[in-house]
C-alpha positions as semicolon CSV with decimal commas, in nm:
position;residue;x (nm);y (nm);z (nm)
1;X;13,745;15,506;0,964
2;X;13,857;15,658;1,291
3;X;13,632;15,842;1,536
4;X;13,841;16,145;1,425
5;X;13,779;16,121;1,054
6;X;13,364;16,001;1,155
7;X;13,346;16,337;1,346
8;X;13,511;16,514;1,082
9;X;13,272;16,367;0,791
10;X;12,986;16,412;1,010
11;X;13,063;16,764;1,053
12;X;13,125;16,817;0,688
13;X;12,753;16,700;0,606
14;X;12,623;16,908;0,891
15;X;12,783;17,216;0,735
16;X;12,625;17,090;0,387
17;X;12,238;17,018;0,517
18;X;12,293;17,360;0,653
19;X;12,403;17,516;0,354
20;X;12,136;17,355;0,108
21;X;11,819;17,371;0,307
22;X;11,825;17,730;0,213
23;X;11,841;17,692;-0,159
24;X;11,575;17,821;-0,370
25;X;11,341;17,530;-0,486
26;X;11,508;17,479;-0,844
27;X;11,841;17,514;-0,745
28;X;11,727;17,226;-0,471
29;X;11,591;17,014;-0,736
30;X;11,903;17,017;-0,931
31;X;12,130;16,952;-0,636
32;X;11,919;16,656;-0,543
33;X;11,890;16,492;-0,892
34;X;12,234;16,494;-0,943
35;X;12,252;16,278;-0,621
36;X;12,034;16,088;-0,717
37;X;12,135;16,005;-1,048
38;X;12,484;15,869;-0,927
39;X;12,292;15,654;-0,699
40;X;12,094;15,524;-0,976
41;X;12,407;15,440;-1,225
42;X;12,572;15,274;-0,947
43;X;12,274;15,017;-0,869
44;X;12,220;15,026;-1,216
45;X;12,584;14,864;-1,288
46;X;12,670;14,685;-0,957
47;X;12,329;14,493;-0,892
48;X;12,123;14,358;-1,179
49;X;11,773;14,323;-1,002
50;X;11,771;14,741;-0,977
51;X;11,901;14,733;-1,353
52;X;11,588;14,575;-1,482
53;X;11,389;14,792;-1,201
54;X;11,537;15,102;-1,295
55;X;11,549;15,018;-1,681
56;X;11,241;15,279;-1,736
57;X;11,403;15,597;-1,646
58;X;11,801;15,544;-1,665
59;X;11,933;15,492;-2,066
60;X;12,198;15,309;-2,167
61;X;12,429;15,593;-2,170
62;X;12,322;15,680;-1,813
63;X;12,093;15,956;-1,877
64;X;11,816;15,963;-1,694
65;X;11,453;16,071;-1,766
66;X;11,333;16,258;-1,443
67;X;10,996;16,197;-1,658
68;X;10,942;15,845;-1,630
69;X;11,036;15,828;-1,239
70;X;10,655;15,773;-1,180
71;X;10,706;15,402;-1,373
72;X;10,967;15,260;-1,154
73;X;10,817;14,982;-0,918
74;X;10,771;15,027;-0,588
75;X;10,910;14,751;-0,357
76;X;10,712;14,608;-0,069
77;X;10,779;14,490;0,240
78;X;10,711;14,106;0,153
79;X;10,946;14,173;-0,207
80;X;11,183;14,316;0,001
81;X;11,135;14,044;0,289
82;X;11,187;13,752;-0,038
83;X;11,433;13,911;-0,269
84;X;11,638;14,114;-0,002
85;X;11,966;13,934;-0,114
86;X;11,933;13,989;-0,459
87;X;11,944;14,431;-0,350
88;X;12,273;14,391;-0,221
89;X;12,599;14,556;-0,385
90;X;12,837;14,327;-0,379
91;X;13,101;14,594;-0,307
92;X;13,065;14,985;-0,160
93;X;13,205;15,293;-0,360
94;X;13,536;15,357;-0,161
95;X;13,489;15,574;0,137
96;X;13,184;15,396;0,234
97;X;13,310;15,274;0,561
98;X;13,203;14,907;0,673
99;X;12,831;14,715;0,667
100;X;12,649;14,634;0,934
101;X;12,236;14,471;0,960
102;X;11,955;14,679;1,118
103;X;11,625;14,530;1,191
104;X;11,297;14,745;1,183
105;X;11,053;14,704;1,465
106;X;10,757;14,568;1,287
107;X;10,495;14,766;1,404
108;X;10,318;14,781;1,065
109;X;10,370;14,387;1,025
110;X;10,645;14,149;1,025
111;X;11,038;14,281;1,053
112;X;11,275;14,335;0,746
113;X;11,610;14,355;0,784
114;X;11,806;14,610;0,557
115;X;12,194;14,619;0,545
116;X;12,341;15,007;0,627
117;X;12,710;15,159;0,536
118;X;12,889;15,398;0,759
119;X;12,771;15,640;0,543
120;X;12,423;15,590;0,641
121;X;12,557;15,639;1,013
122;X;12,687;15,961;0,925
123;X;12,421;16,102;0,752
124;X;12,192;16,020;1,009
125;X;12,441;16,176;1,254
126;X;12,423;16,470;1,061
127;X;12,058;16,484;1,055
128;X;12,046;16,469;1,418
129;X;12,321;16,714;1,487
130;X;12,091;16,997;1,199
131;X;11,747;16,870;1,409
132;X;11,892;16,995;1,725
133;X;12,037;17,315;1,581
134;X;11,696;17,378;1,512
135;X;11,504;17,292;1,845
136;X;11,776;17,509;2,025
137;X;11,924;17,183;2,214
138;X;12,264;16,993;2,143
139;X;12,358;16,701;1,991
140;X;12,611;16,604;2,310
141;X;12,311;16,575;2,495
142;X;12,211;16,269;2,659
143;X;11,936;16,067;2,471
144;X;11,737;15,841;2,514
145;X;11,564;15,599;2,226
146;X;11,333;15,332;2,217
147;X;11,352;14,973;2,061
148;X;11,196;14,613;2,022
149;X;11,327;14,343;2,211
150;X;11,549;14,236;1,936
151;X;11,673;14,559;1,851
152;X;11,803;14,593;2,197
153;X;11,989;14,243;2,204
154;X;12,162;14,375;1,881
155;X;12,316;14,721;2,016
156;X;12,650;14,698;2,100
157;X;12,728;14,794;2,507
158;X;13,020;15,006;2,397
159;X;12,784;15,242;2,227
160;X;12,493;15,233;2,394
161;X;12,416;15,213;2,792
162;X;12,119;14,925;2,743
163;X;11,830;14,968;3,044
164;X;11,923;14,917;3,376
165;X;12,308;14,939;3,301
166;X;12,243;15,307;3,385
167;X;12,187;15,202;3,767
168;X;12,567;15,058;3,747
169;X;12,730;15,383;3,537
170;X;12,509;15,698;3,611
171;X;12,790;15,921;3,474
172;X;12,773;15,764;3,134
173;X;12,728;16,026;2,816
174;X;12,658;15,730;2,618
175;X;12,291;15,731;2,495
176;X;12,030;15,509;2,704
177;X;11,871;15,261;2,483
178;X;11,512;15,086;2,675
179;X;11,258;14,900;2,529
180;X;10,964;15,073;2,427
181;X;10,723;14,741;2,598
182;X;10,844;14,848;2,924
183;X;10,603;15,062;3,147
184;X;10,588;15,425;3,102
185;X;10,719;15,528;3,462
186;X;11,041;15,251;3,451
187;X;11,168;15,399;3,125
188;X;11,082;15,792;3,287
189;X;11,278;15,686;3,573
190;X;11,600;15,563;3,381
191;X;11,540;15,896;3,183
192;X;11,594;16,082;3,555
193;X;11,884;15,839;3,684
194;X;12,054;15,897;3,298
195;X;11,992;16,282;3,325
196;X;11,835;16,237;2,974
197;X;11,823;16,540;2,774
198;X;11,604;16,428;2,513
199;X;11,349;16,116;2,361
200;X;11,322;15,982;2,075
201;X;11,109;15,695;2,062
202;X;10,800;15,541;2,035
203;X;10,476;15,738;2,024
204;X;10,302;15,513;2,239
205;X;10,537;15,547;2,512
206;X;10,472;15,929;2,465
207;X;10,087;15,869;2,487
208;X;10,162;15,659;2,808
209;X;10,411;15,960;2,956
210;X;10,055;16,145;3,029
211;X;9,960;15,905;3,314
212;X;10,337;15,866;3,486
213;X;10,321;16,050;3,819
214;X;10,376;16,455;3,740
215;X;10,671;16,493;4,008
216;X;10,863;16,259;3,869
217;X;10,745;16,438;3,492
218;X;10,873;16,774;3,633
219;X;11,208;16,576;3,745
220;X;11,254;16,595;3,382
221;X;11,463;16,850;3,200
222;X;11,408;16,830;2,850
223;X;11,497;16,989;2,549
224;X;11,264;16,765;2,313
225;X;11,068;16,483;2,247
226;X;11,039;16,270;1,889
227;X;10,782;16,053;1,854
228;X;10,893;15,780;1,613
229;X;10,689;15,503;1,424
230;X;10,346;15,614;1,399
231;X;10,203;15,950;1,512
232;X;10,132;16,076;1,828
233;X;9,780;16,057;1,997
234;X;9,624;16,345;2,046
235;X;9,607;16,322;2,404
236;X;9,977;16,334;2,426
237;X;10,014;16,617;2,157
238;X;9,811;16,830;2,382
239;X;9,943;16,713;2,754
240;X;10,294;16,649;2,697
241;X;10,409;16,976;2,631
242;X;10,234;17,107;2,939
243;X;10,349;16,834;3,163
244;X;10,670;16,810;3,061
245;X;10,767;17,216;3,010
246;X;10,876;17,081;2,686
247;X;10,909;17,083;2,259
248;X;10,721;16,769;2,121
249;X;10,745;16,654;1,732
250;X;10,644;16,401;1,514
251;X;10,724;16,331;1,179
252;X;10,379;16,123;1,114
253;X;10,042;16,207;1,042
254;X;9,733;16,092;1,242
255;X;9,688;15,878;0,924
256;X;9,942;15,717;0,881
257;X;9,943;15,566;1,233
258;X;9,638;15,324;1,110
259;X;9,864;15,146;0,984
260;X;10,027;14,980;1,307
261;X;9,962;14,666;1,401
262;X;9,920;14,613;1,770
């Protein structure tokens, strides 16, 4: 798949989130299910550890009882950590683009690794490209992400300008990628020398944000911040936006942050 053809699917599903996030809540139901059915017969046929998992709600002849969705087993990280190899398809539905590893960051315990399709990429892209629609700001614009240590070593420098490689190109529109253990003010001022647009990245490194030096804060044009991997403290839910003239969003609760490790 050509950058062309990724824009073009990318695009395509934009159009599509847009489209279906206004349905009513049955029509929404239906429209999901019958996603999510497909996905089911195809792990069902192509990988037999989810045909036994998924043998309580999918029948032989593929039907499957919405009813009994409540009986499928859950995986955890450590089964997914031990049987990880025995999840994978051994081939893609065509279209699917290629396969590539990710590695999660392992704040709530030890990493997993999980295998993603371009697919994924694009529906993620997607995602983004709706989020931004919606917080007024543009998906061209220049962000910047946290990651662990060995999330960083595995981006790839054509996609990403990696820490201090924005010293070398300021110009860049690639997105800056720094690692969410460095301090507070370093990554705020690779965030001014980038011309960053937006963050999306690790709530701590929000919560830490409150005590970087205000002018270099106001420096900072912003459309929005994400905080990512546990929810944001509420210090920084109450200084940021001040501080920063700026949106700030979270998609965690204050419980479910007590489940990070530190």
């Amino acid at each position: 798949m050509d950058q062309a053809q990724y824009n073009a699917a990318v695009d395509f599903l934009r159009r599509s989130l847009a489209e279906t996030e206004w349905y009513d809540a049955e029509r929404l139901l239906a429209y999901q299910r019958n996603q999510l059915a497909q996905l089911l017969r195809f792990a069902a046929a192509n990988v037999p550890f989810y045909r036994e998992r998924l043998a309580p709600v999918l029948g032989a002849d593929g039907a499957v009882d919405w009813n009994r969705w409540a009986e499928i087993p859950l995986i955890g990280r450590e089964e997914l950590k031990a049987r990880g190899d025995e999840m994978l398809a051994p081939l893609l539905p065509p279209g699917h683009g290629d396969v590539h590893k990710q590695v999660s960051s392992g704040t709530t315990g030890s990493p997993v690794e999980v295998y993603c399709s371009t697919v994924m990429d694009i529906a993620g892209a997607a995602a983004f490209n709706r989020a931004c629609a919606w917080y007024g700001a543009s998906p061209r614009d220049r962000n910047c992400c946290t990651f662990s240590g060995p999330q960083i070593d595995a981006l790839d420098p054509a996609h990403w300008c990696i820490g201090d490689a924005v010293f070398d190109h300021p110009d860049t529109k690639l997105p800056l990628a720094v690692n969410w253990s460095w301090p507070a003010e370093r990554i705020l001022e690779l965030m001014r020398v980038h011309r960053s647009s937006n963050f999306v990245g690790s709530a701590n490194t929000i919560d830490e944000f409150c005590d970087a030096p205000t002018e270099l804060l106001e420096e900072l044009h912003l459309h929005f911040l994400i905080g990512a991997y546990m929810a944001i403290p509420a210090r920084a839910r109450a200084m940021i936006p001040k501080l920063m003239k700026t949106q700030l969003y979270s998609a965690y609760s204050t419980a479910e942050a007590t489940d990070r490790k530190s």
